[in-house]
N, C-alpha and C positions, 0 to 999 in steps of 0.2 A: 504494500500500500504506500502510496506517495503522501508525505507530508511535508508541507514548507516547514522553514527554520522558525518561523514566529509560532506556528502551532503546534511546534514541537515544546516550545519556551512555556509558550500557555499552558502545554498537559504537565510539564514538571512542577510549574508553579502554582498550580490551582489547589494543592495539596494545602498551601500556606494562607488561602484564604477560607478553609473552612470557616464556616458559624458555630460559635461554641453554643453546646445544646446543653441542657438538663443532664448530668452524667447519667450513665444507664446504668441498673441496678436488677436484675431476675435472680431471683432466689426460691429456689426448689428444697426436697429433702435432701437432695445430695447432690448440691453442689449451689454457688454464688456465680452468676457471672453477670462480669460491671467494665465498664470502660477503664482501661489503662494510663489513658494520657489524656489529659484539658482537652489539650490542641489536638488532639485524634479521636475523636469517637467515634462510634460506629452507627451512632443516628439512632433513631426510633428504630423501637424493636418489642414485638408482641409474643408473650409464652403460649404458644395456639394450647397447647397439651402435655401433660407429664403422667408418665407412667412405668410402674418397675422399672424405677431408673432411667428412664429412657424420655427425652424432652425434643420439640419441636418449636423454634421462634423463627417467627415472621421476622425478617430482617427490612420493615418498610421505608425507615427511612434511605438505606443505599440502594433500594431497589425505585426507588422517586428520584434519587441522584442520576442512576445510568439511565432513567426515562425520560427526565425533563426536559431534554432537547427538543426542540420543535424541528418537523420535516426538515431536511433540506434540499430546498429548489432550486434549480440554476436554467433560466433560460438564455441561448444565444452564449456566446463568447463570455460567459462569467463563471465564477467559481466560488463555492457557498462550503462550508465544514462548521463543523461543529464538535466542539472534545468537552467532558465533562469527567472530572477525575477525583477519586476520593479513597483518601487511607486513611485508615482507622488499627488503634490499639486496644484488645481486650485480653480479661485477665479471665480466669475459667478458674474455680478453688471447689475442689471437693470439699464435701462435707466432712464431720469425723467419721472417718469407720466405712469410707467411699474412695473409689479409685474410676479414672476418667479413665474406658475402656474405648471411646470412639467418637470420629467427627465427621461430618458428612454436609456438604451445601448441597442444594438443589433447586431446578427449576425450569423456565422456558424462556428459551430468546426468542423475540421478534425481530424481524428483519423487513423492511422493505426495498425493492429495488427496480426501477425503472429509467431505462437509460434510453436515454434520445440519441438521435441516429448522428452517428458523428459525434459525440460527448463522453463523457469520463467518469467511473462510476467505483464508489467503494466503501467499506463498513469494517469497525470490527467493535467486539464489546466482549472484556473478557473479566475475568476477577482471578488474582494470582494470592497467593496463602502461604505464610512461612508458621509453623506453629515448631513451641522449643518451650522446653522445663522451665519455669518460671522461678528466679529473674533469669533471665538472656543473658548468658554465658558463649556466644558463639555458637552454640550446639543448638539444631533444628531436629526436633523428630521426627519432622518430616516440611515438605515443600513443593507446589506445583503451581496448576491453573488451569483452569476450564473458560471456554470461550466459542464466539461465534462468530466466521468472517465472509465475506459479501454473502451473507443470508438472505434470503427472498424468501420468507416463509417463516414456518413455527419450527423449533428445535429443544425439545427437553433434553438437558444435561442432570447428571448426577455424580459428582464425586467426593471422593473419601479420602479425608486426612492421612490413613496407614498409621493411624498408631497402636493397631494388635502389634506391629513389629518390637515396639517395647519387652522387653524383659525383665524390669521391675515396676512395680507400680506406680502410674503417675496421676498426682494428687494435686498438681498447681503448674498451669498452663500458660502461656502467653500467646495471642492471636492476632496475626499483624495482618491485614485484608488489601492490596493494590489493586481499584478498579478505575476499571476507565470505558470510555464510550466513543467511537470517533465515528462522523458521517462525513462524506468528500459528495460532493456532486459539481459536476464542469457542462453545462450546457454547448449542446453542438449547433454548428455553423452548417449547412450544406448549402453548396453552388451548384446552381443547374448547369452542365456543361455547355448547354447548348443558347439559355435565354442569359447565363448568366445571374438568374434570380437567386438573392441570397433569404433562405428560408433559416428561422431558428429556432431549433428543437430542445424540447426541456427530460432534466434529467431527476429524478426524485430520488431521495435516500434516506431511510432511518432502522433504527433499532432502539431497543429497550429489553425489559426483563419482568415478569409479572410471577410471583408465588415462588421468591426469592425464602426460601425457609434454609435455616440452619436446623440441622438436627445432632442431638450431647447423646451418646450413651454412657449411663455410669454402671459399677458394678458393687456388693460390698465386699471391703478388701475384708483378704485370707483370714483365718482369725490362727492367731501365732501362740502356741503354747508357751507359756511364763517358764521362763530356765528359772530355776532355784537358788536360792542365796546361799553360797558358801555351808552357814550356819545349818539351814536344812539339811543339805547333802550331810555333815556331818552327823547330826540326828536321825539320818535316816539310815545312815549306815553302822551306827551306835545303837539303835535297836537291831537290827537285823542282826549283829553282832549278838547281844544277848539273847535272841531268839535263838542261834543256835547253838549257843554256850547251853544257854537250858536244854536243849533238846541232846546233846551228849550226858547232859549227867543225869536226866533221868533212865531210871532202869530200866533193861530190856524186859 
């Protein structure tokens, strides 16, 4: 996809003009999740359901972020974009006696796409995801991104974090979310070879994202048998001791 140097400048720096919202705050039996940073949140966000551990949130506010763009239309020799870009930090905290077993976004992109003859045409809208032990030490449990480009239609996606890959349990999360939204449309010129006549063709383009849901699996952690104090062991093995000092002296 082509994009000029000024709307490349816009998608980096649109991050810095977020609106600070209400921090966000969902609290379940097992687990807390709330915005990480002022300046990052992750917008309105609705707990649709919770059950054995297992929870679903509307993510509406970033899902109104990657929609808001209006069409973009370009007729004849012009060229119209539109980028709409938004990062957010979230913190995910087990409850006690809970271990965060799994992470999943999911949803549907729209796409529109209509290119006039002779014109220039292009999309994309994706959401990219770094999640790691909380605080951020460098280390990612995992990391990717799911996305949609020159889409002309409806497209449900659904991906997963991968953090069954763990091998001990994890109990405090950090969720870093990079989305963005781009529409390009360049309206076309055609010359009649023969009259000369300059006709100009318009080119439409948009996308969005509608039942943007994040969904938490949690599980309750292992339950761990108590090792004994020093002191015990010693009394345990100070009777067992005398259990069979008695049982030698008494008589066959």
């Amino acid at each position: 996809m082509r994009l000029p140097v000024g709307a490349v400048l816009i998608a980096l720096l649109a991050g810095l003009g977020q609106a600070h919202a209400e921090p966000l705050r969902i609290e379940t039996p097992a687990f807390v999740f709330k915005d990480a940073h002022y300046n990052y949140p992750i917008g309105d966000a609705e707990l649709l359901s919770y059950q054995d551990g297992k929870a679903r949130i509307a993510l509406t506010g970033l899902q109104d972020v990657l929609s808001k763009s209006p069409l973009s239309a370009a007729t004849g020799p012009v060229w119209q974009y539109n980028i709409d870009r938004w990062e957010s930090e979230s913190l995910l905290t087990a409850q006690q006696g809970y271990q965060i077993t799994g992470m999943t976004i999911s949803g549907t992109w729209h796409g529109v796409h209509q290119l006039g003859e002779g014109g220039y045409i292009d999309s994309a809208i994706r959401i990219l995801w770094q999640v790691g032990e909380a605080p951020f030490a460098g280390q990612f449990a995992n990391s990717g991104g799911t996305g949609a480009y020159s889409l002309n239609g409806e497209q449900s996606f659904s991906a997963t974090f991968g953090l069954d890959a763990r091998t001990t349990p994890l109990t405090r999360l950090e969720l870093y979310l990079d989305s963005i939204a781009v529409q390009e449309a360049y309206g076309g010129v055609v010359v009649d070879p023969i009259s000369g006549q300059i006709t100009h063709t318009t080119t439409f383009s948009d996308v969005s994202v509608s039942d943007l849901i994040l969904t938490i699996e949690t599980a309750p952690l292992a339950e761990v048998p108590e090792v004994p104090e020093p002191g015990t062991w010693m009394m345990l093995l100070g009777g067992l001791g005398g259990i069979y000092l008695m049982r030698r002296r008494r008589p066959a």
